[in-house]
N, C-alpha and C positions, 0 to 999 in steps of 0.2 A: 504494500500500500504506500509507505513511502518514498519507493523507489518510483513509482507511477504520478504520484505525485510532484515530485522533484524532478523529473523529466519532463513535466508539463510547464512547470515554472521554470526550469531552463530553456525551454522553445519558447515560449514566449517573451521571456527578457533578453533573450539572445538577439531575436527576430524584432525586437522594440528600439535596443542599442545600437543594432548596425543600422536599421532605418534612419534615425536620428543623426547618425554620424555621416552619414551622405558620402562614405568611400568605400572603395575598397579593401582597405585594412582591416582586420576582422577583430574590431573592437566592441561584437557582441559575446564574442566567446573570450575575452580580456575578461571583460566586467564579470561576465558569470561564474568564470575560474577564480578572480582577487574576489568577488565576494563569499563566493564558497569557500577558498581557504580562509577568510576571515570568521565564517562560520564556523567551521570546524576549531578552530583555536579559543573561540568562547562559548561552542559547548562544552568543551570540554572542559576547560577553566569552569567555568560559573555552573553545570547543568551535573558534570558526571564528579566533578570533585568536589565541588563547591555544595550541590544537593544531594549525593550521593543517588544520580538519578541510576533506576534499577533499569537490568540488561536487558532487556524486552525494550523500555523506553530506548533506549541507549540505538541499541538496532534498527528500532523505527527512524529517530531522527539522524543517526551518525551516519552507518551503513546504509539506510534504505533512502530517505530525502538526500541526505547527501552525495550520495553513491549515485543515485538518479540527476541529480542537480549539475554536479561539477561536467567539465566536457573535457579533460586533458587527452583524450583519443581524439577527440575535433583538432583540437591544438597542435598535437603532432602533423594529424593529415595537413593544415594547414601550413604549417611548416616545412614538411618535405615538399609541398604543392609547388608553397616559394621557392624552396631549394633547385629542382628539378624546372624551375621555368628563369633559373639565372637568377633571382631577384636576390642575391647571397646580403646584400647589408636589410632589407627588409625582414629576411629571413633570421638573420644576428641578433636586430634590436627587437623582434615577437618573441624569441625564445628569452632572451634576459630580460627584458621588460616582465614577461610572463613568471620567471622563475624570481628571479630578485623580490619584483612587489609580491609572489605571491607566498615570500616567508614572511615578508613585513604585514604580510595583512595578517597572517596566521601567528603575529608576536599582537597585533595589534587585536585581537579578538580574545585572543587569551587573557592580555594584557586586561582588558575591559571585563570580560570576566572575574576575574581576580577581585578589580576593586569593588565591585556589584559582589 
């Protein structure tokens, strides 16, 4: 169920962000990957250690929403796509953009957690 769900809400915030963003660059699946890892760093701060939320819950929102939510298979293909069509510096800054902001989101979620 959560997995179903968080796939729903990742197609559509995916397909909302790159609409908005009016390029090419695939800053729908940016956004949904930094917010996903920012999610998963203050569930798990504030929700599994903070409330000691039980494993059933834990599964629904960690493994299932989340596991449905994030898209780093998108990411990848998106990367090799640029890779393989020459574009090697757009291809550079999606992968360390993606990887860099997506510890600082996942210190930043935690982080929030923590003080909550």
């Amino acid at each position: 169920m959560g997995g179903a769900i968080g796939a729903v809400l990742r197609f559509l915030l995916s397909k909302h962000v790159q609409k908005l963003s009016g390029v090419e660059f695939p800053f729908g699946t940016l956004v949904v990957n930094l917010s996903s890892a920012f999610l998963i760093g203050f569930f798990f701060s504030y929700l599994v250690e903070g409330m000691n939320l039980k494993p059933s819950m834990r599964a629904l929102l960690i493994t299932g929403l989340l596991g449905g939510y994030s898209t780093y298979s998108t990411l990848f293909w998106e990367a090799y796509y640029m890779l393989i069509n020459g574009e090697l510096y757009r291809f550079l800054f999606y992968l360390s953009l993606s990887n860099l902001l997506g510890i600082l989101f996942v210190w930043l979620g935690y982080s929030l957690g923590r003080v909550l």
